[in-house]
N, C-alpha and C positions, 0 to 999 in steps of 0.2 A: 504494500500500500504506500510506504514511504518512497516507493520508487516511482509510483505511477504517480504521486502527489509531483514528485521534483519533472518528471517528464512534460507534463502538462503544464505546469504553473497553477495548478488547482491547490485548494489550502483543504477542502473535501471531498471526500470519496468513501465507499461501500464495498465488502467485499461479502456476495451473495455465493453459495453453496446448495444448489438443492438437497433436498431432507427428504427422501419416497416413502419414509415411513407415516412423514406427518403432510404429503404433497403441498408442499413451500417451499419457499426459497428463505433459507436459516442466513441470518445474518452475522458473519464470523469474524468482521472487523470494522468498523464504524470510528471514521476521523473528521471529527467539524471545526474548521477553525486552528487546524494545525494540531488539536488535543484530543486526547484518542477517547470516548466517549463507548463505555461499559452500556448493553443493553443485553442483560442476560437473558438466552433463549427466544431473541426477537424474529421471529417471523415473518416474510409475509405472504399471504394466500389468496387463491383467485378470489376475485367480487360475486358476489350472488346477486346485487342490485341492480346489473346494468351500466353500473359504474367504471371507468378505465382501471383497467391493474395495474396500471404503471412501467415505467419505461425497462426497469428489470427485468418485467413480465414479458415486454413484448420482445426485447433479445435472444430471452431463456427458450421462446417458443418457436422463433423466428430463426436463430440460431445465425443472425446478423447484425454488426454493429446498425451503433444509432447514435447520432448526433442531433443534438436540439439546442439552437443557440436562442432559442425564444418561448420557453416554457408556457407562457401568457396564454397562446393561440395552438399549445401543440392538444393534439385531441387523445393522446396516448398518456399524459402525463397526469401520474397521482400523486396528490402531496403525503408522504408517510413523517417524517420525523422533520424537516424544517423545509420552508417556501426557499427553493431555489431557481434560476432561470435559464441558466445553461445545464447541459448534464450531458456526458460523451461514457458509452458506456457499450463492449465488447461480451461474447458470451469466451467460454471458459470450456475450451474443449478436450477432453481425454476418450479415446480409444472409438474415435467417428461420433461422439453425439456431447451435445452441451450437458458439463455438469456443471455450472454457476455462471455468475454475473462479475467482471470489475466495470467498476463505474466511478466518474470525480465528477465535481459537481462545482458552483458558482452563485454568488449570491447576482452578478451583473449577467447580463446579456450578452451576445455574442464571446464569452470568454474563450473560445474553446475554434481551434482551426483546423480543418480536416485532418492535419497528421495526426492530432489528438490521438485518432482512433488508432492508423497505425504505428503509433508509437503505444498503445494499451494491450492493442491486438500481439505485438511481436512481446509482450511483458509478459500474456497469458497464457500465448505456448511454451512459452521460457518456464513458467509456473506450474502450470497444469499435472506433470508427475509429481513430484511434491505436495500440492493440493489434494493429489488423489491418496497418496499416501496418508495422508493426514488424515482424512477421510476414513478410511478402513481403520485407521489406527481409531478414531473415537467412536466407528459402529462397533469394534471388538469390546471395545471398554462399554458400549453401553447393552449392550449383549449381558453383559456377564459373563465371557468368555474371552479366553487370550485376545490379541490385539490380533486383527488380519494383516499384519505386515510388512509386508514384502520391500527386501532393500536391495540397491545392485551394489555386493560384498565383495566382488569379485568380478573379472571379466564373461566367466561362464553363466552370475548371477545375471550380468545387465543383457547376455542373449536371451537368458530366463522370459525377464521384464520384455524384452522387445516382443517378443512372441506372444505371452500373455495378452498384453497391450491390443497386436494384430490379431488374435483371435477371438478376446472375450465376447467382441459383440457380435459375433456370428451363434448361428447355432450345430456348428460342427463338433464330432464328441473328441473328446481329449484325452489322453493317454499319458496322466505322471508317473515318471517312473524316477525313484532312487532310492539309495539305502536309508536304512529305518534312521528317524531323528531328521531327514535333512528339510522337512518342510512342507509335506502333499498334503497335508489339509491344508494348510495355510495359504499354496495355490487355489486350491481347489474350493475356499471362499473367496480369493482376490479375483478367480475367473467369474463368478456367480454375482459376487457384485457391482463389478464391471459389464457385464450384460444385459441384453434389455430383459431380459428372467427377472430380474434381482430382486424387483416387488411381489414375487412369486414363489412360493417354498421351495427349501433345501432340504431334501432328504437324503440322509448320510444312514450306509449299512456299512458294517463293517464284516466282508466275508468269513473273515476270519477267525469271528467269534461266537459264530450261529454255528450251530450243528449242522451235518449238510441234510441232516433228515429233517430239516425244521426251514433249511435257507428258500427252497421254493415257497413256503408255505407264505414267510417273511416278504420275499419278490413281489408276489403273485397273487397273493390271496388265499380264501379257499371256500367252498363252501360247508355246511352247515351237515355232518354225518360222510363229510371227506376220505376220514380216517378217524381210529380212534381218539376220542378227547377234542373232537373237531363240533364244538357243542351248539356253534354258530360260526353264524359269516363271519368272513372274517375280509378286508378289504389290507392288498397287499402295497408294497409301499413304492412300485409304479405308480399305482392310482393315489396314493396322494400327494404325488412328484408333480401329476399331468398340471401343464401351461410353466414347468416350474424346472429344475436342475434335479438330477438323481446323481450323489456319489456314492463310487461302489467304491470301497477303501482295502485292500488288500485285493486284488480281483485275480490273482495268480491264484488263489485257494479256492477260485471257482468251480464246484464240481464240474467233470467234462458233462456228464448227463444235464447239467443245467445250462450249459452255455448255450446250445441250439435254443433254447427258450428264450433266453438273453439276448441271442442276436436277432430272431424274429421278432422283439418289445424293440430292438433299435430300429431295425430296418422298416418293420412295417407297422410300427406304432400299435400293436398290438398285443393285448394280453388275457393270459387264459384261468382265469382262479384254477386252484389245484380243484377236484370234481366235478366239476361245472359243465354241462352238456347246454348250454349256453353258448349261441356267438361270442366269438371274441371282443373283449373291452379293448374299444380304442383309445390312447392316451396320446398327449403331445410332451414329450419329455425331451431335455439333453441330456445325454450321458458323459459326464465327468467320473473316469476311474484312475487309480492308484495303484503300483506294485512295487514293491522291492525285489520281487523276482524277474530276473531276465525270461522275459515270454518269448524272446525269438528262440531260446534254446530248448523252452518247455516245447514249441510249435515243432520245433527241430524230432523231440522224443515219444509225441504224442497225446502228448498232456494237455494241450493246448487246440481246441480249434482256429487251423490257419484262419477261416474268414471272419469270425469273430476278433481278429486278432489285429487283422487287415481293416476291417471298419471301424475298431477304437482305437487307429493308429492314423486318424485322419491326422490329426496334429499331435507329435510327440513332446513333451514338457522331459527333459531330465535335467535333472535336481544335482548340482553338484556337490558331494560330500565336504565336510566340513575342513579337512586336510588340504584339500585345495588351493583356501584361502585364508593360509593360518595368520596372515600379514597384518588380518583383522580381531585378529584373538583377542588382542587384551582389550579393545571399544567393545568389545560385547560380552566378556568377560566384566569389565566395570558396571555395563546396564545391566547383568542380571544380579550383579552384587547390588545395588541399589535396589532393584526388585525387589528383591529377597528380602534386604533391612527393611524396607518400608512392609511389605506384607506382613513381617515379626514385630514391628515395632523396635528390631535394634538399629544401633547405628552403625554406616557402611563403612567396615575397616576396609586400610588401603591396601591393594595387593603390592604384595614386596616383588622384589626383581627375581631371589631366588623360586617364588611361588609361580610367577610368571614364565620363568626357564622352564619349571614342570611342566608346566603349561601346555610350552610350544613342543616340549619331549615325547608327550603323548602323542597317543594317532586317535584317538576321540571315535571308535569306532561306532560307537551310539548318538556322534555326530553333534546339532545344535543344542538334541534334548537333553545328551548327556551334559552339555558344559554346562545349561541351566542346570541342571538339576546337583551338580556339581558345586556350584558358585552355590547356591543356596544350602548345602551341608553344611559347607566351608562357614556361613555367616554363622551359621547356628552354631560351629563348632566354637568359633572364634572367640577367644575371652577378651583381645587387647582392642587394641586399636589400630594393629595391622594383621592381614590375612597371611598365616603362614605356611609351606607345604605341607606339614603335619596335619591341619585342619583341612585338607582337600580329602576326599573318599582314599582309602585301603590303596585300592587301583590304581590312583595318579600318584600318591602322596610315595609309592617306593617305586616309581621312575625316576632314573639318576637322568640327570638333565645335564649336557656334552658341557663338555668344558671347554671354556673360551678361546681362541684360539690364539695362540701367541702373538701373531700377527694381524691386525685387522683388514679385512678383504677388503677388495677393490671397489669401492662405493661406484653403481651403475651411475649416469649421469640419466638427466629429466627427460632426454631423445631418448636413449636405450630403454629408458622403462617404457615410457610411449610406446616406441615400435614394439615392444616386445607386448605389450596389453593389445594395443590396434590392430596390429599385423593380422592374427587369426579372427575377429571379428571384421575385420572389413573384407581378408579373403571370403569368409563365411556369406557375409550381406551381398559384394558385389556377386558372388557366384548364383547365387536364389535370384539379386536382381536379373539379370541379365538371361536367365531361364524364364523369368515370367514373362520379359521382354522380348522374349524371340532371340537372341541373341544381338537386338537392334540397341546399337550404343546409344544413339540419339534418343528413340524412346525411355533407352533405361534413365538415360541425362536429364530429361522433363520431368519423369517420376522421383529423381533426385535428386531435384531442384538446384544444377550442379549448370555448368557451361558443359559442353561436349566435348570438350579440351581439356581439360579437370578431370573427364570421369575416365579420356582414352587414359591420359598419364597415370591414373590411379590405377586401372586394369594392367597397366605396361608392369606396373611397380610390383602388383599382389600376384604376377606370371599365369595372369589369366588373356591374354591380349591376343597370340596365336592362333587360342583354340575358339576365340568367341569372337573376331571381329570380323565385321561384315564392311568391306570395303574398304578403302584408304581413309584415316584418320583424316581431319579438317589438317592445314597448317599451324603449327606453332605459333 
């Protein structure tokens, strides 16, 4: 907001977030006068009287800026918290659809000059990951369950987020896969409420903790003298998924006998209660699943239905394990020690260097969950007022952690870490661009909002240029 107040020469502005639970637009930062003005829980929601809803309203819906340099005469404007006459004001877009409003505002007339907008507009793409993050961070806190998330930790994280992003708001089913701890639910609400589902329930099974004599039943329904203890209907948790997201959380424990079920509810939206001599129930669901089992090697041995395996491999999500990216250890090592102190009510001792060494010694095979749940032993053990290896869990605390090396290495310079983070994400991106493209440079150059000259040299550089270019490059 401070940026968009100095951009413009505005003294105030708004910064609107839609809220699907409460259908408003939640007001999440409010500046008049240069002084940042607290309005807890302010809202605001469409008119029922015929009344204008106001210029927030018409962006949010319109999903177009709006410049109003004469409030007086504009037929769109509602006065909510003080009589202003200019207002320039952008919507706020993540993952193809508006999720909020920024807006500055003026007590004089004409203040506001068409760049306004695009100097708001290029703030709010700049903003937009951030904001959403933010987002999911305060629907998890107000859930009453962990926070939804998702941060780029690492270079394999931010391919993570790129994907997500491109695919939440589709309704193609999705395939996370990685080892236990590294984060598949945590995807697997960041995709559902990034989606246009997101107003629409979340049903979460976890395969792997139903019997499989009970998991159809769980699916699918059943009716009423099914099987024994089948005392009534029973309505299975497809059907109370339909218009909405189904996650299946371990789906590698899928019985085979149940997959063909499973992939006839994806494929043709249909399903069968278990007894039911009854047409098929039709449902509209997406399917978001979870494994830590490698399925292309169960498909390999039989375990696995290849087509069911092949239709919830339309988009793959892998997760990358916690070892990865240990560079990030100790920031998120400190936030779950904070966690933790504040959950207990103690206070957050400081982690020591040698507690740290153990730290980065391990291989964290239990990944993010384990180091939470690690940090928070550690607080509870902790008597002083520094965390010390002894007070980390049995398992870490007798990891000898290497010894320093006499010598200290060759500190990379700020290009080599760059090339070395860039390099395989940009070969990665240019490769999928330039396959969506046809192999046409120029196309790929408009979609990447790049010059054609920029994107041959980048191909030349990433030793994609041989195999994908269509004709002579432009001149240098």
């Amino acid at each position: 907001m401070s940026e968009a107040l100095e951009r413009t020469g505005a003294d105030s502005g708004a910064l609107f977030l839609w809220d699907a639970k409460h259908s408003a637009l939640r007001l999440h930062f409010h500046v008049v006068g240069g002084l940042v003005v607290n309005l807890p829980d302010a809202k605001l929601r469409r008119r029922t009287d015929g009344r204008p809803n106001g210029i927030a309203f018409l962006v949010f819906d319109s999903d177009e800026p709006y410049l109003s340099n004469d409030t007086t005469g504009d037929p769109h404007y509602a006065r909510y918290f003080l009589h202003v006459l200019s207002i320039a004001a952008v919507p706020i877009r993540y993952g193809r659809k508006c999720i909020g409003v920024l807006s500055v505002s003026a007590r004089a007339a004409s203040s506001f000059a068409p760049s306004a907008l695009e100097e708001l507009d290029a703030l709010a793409s700049s903003a937009a990951k951030f904001l959403r993050r933010a987002q999911l961070y305060r629907a998890g806190r107000e859930a009453g369950t962990r926070p939804f998330l998702i941060k780029g930790l690492s270079p394999e994280w931010l391919e993570v987020e790129r994907r997500l992003e491109r695919v939440a708001p589709t309704s193609a089913p999705v395939l996370i896969q990685g080892e236990s701890g590294t984060g598949k639910e945590l995807v697997a609400n960041a995709l559902c409420f990034n989606s246009p589902r997101a107003e629409r329930p979340l049903v979460t099974v976890n395969c792997a903790a139903i019997p499989d004599a009970l998991l159809e039943s769980v699916l699918f329904g059943h009716v009423r003298g099914a099987f024994t203890g089948a005392t009534g209907n029973k309505v299975g948790e497809f059907q109370k998924a339909h218009g909405g997201t189904l996650f299946l959380d371990e789906l590698g424990e899928l019985p085979l006998a149940l997959q063909a079920k499973v992939l006839r509810a994806v494929e043709l939206g249909e399903v069968q209660p278990v007894g039911s001599n009854d047409a098929p129930k039709r449902v509209d669901v997406r399917l978001i699943a979870a494994t830590h089992r490698d399925l292309a090697s169960r498909v390999r041995e039989g375990r696995f239905r290849d087509d069911l395996y092949y239709r919830l491999s339309v988009m793959t999500l892998e997760l990358p394990p916690l070892r990865s990216y240990k560079g990030n250890l100790e920031v998120m090592a400190l936030v779950f020690v904070q966690q933790a102190a504040e959950r207990h009510g103690l206070p957050a001792p400081v982690l020591r260097p040698d507690t740290l060494a153990v730290l980065h010694a391990y291989d964290f095979p239990g990944n993010v969950r384990e180091l939470k749940n690690a940090m928070e032993h550690a607080v509870i053990m902790a008597a002083g007022e520094e965390l010390a290896p002894g007070h980390l869990p049995r398992s870490m605390s007798s990891v000898v952690a290497p010894a320093a090396p006499a010598t200290s290495p060759v500190r990379k310079t700020l290009r080599e870490l760059r090339e070395e983070w860039l390099a395989p994400l940009e070969h990665r991106y240019l490769r999928e661009l330039l396959a969506e493209c046809g192999g046409n440079v120029r196309a790929a150059a408009r979609l990447a909002d790049v010059d054609a000259v920029t994107l041959y040299r980048l191909i030349e550089r990433r030793g994609l240029g041989r195999s994908r270019r269509r004709g002579p490059p432009p001149p240098a």
